[in-house]
C-alpha positions as CSV (number, residue, x, y, z in Angstrom):
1,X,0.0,0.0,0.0
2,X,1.3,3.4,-0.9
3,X,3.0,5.0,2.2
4,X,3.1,8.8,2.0
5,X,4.9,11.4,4.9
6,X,1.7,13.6,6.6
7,X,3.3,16.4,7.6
8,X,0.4,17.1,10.2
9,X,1.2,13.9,11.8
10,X,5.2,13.8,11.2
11,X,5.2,10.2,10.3
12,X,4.5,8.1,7.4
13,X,0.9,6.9,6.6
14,X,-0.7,3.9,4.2
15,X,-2.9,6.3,2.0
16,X,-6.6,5.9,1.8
17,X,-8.4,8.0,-0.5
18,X,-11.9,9.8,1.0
19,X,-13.3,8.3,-2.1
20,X,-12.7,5.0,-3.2
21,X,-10.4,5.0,-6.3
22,X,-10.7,9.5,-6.4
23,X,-8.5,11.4,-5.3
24,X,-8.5,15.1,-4.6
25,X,-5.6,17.6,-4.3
26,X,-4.8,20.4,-3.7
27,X,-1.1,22.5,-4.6
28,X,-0.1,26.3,-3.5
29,X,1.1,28.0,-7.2
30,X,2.9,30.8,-7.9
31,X,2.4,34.4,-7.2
32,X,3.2,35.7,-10.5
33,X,4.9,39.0,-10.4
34,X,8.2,37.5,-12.0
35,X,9.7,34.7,-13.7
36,X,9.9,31.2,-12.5
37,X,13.2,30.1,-10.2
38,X,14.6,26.7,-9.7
39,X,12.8,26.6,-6.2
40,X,9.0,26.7,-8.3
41,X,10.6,24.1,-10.6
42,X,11.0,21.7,-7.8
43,X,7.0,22.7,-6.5
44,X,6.2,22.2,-10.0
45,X,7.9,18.8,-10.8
46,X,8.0,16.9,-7.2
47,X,3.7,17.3,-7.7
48,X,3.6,16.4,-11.1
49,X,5.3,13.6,-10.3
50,X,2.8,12.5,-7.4
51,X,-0.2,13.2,-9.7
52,X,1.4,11.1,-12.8
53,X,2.4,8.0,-10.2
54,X,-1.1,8.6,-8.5
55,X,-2.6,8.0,-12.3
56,X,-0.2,5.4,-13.4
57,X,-1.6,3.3,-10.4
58,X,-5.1,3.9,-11.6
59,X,-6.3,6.3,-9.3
60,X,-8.7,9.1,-10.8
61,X,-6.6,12.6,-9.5
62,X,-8.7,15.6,-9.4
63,X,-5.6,18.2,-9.1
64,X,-5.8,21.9,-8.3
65,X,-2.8,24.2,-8.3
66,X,-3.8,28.3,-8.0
67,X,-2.4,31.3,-9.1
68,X,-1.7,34.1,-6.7
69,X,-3.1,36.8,-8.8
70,X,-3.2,40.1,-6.7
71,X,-1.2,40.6,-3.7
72,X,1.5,43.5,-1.6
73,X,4.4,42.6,-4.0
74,X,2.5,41.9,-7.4
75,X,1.1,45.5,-6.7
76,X,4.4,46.9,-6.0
77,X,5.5,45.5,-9.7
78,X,3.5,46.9,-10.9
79,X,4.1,50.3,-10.1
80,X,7.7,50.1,-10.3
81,X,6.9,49.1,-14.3
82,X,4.0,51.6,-14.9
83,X,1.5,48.9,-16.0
84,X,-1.5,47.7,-15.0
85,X,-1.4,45.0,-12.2
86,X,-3.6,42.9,-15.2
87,X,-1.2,43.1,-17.5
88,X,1.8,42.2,-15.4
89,X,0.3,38.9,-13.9
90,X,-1.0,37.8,-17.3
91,X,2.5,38.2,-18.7
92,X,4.1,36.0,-16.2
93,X,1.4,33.7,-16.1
94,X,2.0,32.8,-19.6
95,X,5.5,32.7,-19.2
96,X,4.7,30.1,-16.5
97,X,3.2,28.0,-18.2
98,X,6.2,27.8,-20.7
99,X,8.2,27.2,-18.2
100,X,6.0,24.3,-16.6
101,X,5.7,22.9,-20.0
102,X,9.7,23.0,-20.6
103,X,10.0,20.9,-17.6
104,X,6.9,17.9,-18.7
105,X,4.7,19.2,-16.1
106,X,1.4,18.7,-17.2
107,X,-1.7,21.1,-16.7
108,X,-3.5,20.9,-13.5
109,X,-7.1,20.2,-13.7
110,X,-8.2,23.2,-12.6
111,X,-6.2,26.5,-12.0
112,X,-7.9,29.2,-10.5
113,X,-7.0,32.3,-9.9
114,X,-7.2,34.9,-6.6
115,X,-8.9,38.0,-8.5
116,X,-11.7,35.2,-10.4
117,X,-12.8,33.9,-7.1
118,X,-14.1,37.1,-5.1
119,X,-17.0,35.8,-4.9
120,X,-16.1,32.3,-2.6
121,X,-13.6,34.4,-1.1
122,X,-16.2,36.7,0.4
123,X,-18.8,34.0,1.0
124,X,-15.7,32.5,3.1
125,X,-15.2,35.5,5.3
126,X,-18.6,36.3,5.4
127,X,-19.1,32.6,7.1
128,X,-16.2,33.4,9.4
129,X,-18.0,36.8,10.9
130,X,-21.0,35.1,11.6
131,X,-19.3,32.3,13.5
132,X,-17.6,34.8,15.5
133,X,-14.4,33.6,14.0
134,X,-13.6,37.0,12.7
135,X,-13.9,40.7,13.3
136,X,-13.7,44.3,11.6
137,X,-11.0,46.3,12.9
138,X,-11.2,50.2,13.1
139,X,-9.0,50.5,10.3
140,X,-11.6,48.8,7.7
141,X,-9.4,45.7,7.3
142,X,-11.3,42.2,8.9
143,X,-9.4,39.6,10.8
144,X,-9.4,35.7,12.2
145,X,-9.4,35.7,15.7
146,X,-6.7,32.8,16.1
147,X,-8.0,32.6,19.9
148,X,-11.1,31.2,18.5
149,X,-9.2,28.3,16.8
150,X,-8.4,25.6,19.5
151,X,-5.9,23.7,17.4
152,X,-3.6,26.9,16.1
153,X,-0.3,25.1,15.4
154,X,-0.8,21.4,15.0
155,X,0.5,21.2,11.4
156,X,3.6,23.4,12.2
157,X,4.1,22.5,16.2
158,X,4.2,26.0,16.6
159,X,2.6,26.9,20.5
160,X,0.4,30.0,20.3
161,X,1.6,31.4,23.6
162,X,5.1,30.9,22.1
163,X,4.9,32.9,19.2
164,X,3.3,35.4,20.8
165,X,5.7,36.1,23.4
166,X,8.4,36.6,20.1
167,X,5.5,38.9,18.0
168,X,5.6,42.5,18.0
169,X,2.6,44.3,17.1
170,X,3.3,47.9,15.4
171,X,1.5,50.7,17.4
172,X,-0.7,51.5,14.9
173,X,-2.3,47.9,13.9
174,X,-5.9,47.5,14.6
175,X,-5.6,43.4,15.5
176,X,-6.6,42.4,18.9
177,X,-4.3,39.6,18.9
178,X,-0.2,39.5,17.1
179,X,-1.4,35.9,15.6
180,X,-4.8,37.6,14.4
181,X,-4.0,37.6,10.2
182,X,-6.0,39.7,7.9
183,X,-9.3,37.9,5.6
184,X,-10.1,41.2,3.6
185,X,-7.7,44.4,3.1
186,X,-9.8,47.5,3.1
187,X,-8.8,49.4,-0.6
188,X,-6.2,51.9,-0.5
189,X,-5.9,54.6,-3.1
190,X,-4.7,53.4,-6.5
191,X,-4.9,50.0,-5.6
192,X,-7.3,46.8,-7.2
193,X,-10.2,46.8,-5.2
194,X,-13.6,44.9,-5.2
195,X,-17.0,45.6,-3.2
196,X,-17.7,43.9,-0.3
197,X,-20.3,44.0,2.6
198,X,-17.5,45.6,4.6
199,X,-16.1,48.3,2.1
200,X,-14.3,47.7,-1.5
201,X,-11.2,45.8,-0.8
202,X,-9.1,42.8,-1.5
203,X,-8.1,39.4,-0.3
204,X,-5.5,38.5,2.3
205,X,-3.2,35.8,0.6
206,X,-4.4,33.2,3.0
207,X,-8.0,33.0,2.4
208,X,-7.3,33.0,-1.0
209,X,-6.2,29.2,-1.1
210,X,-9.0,28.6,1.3
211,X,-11.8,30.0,-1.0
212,X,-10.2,28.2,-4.2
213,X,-9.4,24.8,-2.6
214,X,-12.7,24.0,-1.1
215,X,-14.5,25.5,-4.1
216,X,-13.0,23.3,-6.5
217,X,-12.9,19.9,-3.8
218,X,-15.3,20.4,-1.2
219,X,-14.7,21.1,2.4
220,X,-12.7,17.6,3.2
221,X,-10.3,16.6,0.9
222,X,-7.4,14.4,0.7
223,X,-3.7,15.9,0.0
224,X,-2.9,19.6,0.0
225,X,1.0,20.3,-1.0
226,X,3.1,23.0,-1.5
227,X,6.7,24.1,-0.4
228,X,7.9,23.7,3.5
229,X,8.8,27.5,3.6
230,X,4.5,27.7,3.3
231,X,3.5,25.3,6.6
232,X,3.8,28.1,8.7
233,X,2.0,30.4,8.4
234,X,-0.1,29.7,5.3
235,X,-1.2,26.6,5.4
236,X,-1.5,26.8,9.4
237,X,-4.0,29.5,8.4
238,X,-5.4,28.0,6.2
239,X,-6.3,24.8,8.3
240,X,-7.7,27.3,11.3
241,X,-10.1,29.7,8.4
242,X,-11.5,26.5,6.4
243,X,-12.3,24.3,9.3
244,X,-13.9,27.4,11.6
245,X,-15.8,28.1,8.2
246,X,-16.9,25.3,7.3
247,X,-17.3,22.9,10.2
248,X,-15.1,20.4,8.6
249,X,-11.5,18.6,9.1
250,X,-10.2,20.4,6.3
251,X,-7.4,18.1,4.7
252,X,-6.0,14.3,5.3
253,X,-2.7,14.1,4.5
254,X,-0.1,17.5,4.1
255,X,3.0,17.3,1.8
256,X,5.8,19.9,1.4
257,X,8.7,19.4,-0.7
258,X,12.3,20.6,1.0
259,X,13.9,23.8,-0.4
260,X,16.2,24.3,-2.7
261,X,19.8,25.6,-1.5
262,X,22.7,27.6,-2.9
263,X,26.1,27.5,-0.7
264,X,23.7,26.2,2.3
265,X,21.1,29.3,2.0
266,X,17.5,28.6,0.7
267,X,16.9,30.1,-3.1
268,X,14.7,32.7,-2.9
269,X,14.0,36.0,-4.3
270,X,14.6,38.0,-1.0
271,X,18.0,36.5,-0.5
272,X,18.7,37.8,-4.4
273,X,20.3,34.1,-4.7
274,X,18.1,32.3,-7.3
275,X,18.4,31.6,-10.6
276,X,15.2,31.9,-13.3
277,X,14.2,28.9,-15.4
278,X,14.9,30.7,-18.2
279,X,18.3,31.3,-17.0
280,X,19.0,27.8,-16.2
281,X,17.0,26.6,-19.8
282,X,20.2,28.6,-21.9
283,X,22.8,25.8,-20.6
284,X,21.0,22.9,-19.6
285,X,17.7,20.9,-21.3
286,X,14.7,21.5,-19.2
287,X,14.7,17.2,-18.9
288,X,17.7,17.8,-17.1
289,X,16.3,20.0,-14.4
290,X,13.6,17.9,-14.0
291,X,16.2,14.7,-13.6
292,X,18.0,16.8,-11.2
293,X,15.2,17.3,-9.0
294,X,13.9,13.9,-8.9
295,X,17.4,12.7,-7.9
296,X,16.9,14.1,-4.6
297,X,13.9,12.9,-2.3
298,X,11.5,15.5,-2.3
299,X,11.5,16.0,1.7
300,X,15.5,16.2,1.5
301,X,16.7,19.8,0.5
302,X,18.1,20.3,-2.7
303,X,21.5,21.8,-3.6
304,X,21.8,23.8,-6.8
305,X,25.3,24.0,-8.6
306,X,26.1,23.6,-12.2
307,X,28.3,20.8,-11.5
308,X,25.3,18.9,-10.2
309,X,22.6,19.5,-13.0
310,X,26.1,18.5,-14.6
311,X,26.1,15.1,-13.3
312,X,21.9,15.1,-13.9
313,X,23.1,15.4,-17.8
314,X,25.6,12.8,-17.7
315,X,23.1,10.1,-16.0
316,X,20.2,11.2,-18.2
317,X,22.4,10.6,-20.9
318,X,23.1,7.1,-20.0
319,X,19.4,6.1,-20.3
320,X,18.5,7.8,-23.5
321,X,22.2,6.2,-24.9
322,X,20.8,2.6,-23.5
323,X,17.3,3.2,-25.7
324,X,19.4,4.2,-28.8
325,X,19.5,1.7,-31.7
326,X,16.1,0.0,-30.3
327,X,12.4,-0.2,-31.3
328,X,10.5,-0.5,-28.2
329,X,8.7,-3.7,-28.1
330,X,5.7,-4.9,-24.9
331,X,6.7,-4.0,-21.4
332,X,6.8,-6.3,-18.9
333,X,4.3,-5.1,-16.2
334,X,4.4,-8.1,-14.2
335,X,8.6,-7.9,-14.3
336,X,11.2,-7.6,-11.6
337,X,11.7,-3.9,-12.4
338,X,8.4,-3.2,-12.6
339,X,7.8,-4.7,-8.8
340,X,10.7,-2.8,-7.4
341,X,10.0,0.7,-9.3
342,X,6.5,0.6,-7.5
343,X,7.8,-0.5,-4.2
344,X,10.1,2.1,-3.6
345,X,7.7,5.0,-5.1
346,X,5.0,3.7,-3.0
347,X,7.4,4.4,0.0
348,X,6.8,7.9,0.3
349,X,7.5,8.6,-3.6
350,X,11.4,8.0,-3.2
351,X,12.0,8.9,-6.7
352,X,16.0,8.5,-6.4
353,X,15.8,4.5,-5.7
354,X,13.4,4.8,-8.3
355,X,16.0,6.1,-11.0
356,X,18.1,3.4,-9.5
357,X,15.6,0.6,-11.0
358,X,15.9,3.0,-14.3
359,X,19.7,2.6,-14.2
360,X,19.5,-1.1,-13.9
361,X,17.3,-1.3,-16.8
362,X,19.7,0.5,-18.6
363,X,22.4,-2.0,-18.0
364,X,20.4,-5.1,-18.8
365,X,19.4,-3.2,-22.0
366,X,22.9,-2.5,-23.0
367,X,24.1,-5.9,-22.2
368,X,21.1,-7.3,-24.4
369,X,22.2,-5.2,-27.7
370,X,25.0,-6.3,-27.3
371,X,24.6,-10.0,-27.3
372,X,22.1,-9.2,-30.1
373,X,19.3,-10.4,-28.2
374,X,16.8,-8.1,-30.1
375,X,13.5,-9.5,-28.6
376,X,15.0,-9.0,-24.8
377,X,16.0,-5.2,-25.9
378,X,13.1,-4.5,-27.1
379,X,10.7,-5.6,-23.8
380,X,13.6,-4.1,-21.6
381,X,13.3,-0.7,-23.6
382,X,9.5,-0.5,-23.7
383,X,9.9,-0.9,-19.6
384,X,12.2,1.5,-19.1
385,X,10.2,3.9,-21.2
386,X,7.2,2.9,-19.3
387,X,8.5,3.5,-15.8
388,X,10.2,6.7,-17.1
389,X,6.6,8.3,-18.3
390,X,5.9,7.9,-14.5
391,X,8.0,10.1,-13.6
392,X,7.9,12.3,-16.4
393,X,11.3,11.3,-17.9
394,X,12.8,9.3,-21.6
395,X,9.5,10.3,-23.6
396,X,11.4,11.8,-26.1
397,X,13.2,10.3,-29.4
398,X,17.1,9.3,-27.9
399,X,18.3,11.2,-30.7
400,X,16.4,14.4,-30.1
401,X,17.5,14.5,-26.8
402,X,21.4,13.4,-27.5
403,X,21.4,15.6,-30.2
404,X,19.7,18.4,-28.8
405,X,19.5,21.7,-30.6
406,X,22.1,21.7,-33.5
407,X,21.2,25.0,-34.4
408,X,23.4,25.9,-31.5
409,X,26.3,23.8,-32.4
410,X,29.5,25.5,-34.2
411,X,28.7,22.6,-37.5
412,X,24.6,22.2,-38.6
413,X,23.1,19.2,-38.3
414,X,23.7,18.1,-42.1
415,X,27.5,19.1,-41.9
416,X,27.7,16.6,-39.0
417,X,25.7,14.2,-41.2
418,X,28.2,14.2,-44.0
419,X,31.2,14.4,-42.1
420,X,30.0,11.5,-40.8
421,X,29.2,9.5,-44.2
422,X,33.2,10.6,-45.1
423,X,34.4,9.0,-41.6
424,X,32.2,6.1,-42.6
425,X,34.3,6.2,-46.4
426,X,37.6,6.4,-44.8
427,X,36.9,3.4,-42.4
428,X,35.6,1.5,-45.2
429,X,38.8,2.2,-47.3
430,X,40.9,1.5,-44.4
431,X,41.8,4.8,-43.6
432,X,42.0,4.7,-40.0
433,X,43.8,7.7,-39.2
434,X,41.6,9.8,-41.3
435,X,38.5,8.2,-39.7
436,X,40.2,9.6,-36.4
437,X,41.1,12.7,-37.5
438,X,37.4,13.4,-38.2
439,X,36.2,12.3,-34.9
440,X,38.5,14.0,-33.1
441,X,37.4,16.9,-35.1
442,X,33.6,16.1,-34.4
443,X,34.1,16.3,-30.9
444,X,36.6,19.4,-30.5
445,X,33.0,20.9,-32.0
446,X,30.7,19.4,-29.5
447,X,29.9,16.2,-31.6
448,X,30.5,12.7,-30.0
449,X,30.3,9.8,-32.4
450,X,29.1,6.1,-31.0
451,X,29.2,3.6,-33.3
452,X,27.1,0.3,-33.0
453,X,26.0,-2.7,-34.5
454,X,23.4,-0.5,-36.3
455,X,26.1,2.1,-37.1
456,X,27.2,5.6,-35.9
457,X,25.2,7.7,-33.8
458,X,26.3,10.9,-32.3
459,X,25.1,13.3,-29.8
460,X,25.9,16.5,-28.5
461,X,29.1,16.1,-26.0
């Protein structure tokens, strides 16, 4: 049975589904006032990943991730650029979606957004003043009363009395309580606004994934994810509005994926030390980052260097080299490899033993062309492709990954094909050291020739 880590419990738990068979989930997105850094990638992949291993089992997923639409520092973009708050977020949203795409995420199910969900928004905070879980403060702004909210800190550990004795409460702010966290900002001038019973307005960021999530799943649902720098306080909030709202246990089972780390600091965008997709995309294939990711446990953090999306290249290498020079035949699904891929992802989705099954596919593939066992290659192949799809890896042509863009390489793609067919002549005539000289030449421009029982291949080096 598939044990996953509940971070409200701090232990590992089998995973039953509220619904036979359905299963409903729930993933913080991206505030979109900028470009994508490695740290969304990992949100982006290590969830993917769970919803495509969730399908490949047979499960129906229902997956939600938002988008973060309106909030302090989207508006503060979009001053700094002169443009409308509108046109900012729709710019990044589409380049978010690139982005995702680059990497084999595939679309949630649903994706709403912050500023096209007023209305459950204010139906939320609406519910939480009439349960006396909520109050307007002088200043216009409306607030949860975390007093109210017997359970405040059980997903974090977090002691209310504790954190209050280390808040401090600016003069000026109308909360009753340091915990208290704002439902609905009251407008300020030149900012988005909407009406509300208490005064045009706009969401606090935590309601937001309150409103959305339980519009699209209903009140009890099974996972909720999103990164560890978000269990507290977001999703702690989140657990205190939803349940005082709605009368409900609000979520099963909590994920959160570790952060990723450069020279032992979290990325972020405050620490001015993360690095954009798009930056990351000009040196390295977006299958790469996504390999690099998964070779880390999600839980475990992650340490971004070159040298190790380096190493993420040279293993992902290794399996499409293995399905070179092989039509994919029927996969075993009742194999070994099959048995232990699933065993070790239905231990908490441990997605690095997982490449290790991968690996030893590889091997057994390899040693199969080479015997010329052509039947045995072919099953092993289709498996490996199979269990690769699962985790959103080796879907591509070997060649079009290996050889990659050629448009960037110093020779085209049909010079490198003909200097090829003249290495080919040479060899053929006996001319080993002009057969050598080409290669040698090939690879000083970033071609590497293999040749097999099929021919010569090359890739990019």
């Amino acid at each position: 049975m598939l044990q996953i880590y509940n971070s409200l419990t701090n232990r590992k738990e089998p995973f039953v589904p509220i619904d036979s068979g359905r299963v409903r989930m729930y993933v913080c997105g991206m505030t979109v006032y900028d470009y994508c850094h490695v740290g969304h990638a990992r949100v982006l992949v290590v969830f993917d990943t769970v919803v495509r291993y969730l399908r490949a089992r047979g499960l129906d997923v229902n997956y939600v991730r938002n988008i973060t639409d309106i909030d302090d520092k989207i508006i503060r973009r979009a001053v700094e650029q002169g443009i409308p708050v509108g046109e900012l977020t729709s710019r990044f949203i589409a380049a978010m979606h690139e982005d995702a795409a680059a990497l084999g995420v595939l679309p949630p199910d649903h994706e709403p957004r912050a500023t096209l969900s007023i209305e459950s928004i204010l139906a939320m905070v609406g519910r939480l003043l009439e349960r006396g879980h909520a109050y307007r403060a002088a200043n216009g702004d409306v607030y949860y009363d975390v007093s109210r909210f017997a359970d405040y800190g059980r997903l974090s550990g977090k002691r209310p009395e504790e954190l209050r004795a280390g808040a401090r409460v600016e003069v000026d702010e109308a909360k009753d309580d340091p915990l208290d966290f704002v439902l609905w900002k009251a407008a300020k001038p030149g900012e988005p606004s909407w009406e509300s019973p208490w005064g045009p307005g706009r969401p606090g960021w935590h309601i937001e994934c309150s409103a959305m999530s339980t519009d699209c799943l209903g009140a009890h649902f099974d996972i909720h994810g999103g990164g560890q720098d978000l269990q507290f306080p977001h999703h702690e909030n989140e657990i205190a509005q939803s349940e005082a709202a709605t009368g409900e246990p609000f979520v099963n089972l909590w994920m959160h994926n570790g952060f990723v780390r450069v020279d032992e600091e979290k990325m972020s965008k405050s620490l001015g030390n993360f690095f954009t997709l798009r930056e990351v995309y000009a040196k390295f294939d977006p299958e790469v980052v996504r390999y690099f990711i998964l070779a880390s446990h999600y839980r475990s953090p992650l340490s971004y260097s070159e040298q190790n999306l380096d190493n993420a290249r040279s293993a992902l290498t290794r399996l499409y080299t293995a399905l070179s020079d092989v039509a994919p035949g029927e996969a075993d699904p009742e194999g070994e490899h099959e048995r232990r891929f699933h065993a070790v992802m239905e231990d908490d989705f441990n997605t690095p033993e997982a490449m290790s099954v991968l690996f030893d596919l590889a091997r057994e593939l390899n040693r199969a062309k080479e015997q010329g066992e052509s039947a045995l290659a072919a099953s092993l192949a289709a498996t490996l492709i199979r269990l690769g799809g699962a985790l959103g890896l080796l879907q591509r042509s070997p060649q079009a990954f290996l050889q990659g863009d050629a448009t960037s390489l110093e020779l085209g793609r049909e010079a490198v094909e003909e200097m090829i067919a003249a290495r080919a002549r040479a060899r053929r005539a006996r001319n080993y050291a002009e057969a050598d000289r080409i290669r040698d030449l090939l690879q000083v421009r970033g071609v590497v020739l293999e040749d097999g029982p099929q021919g010569t291949t090359w890739r990019r080096a």
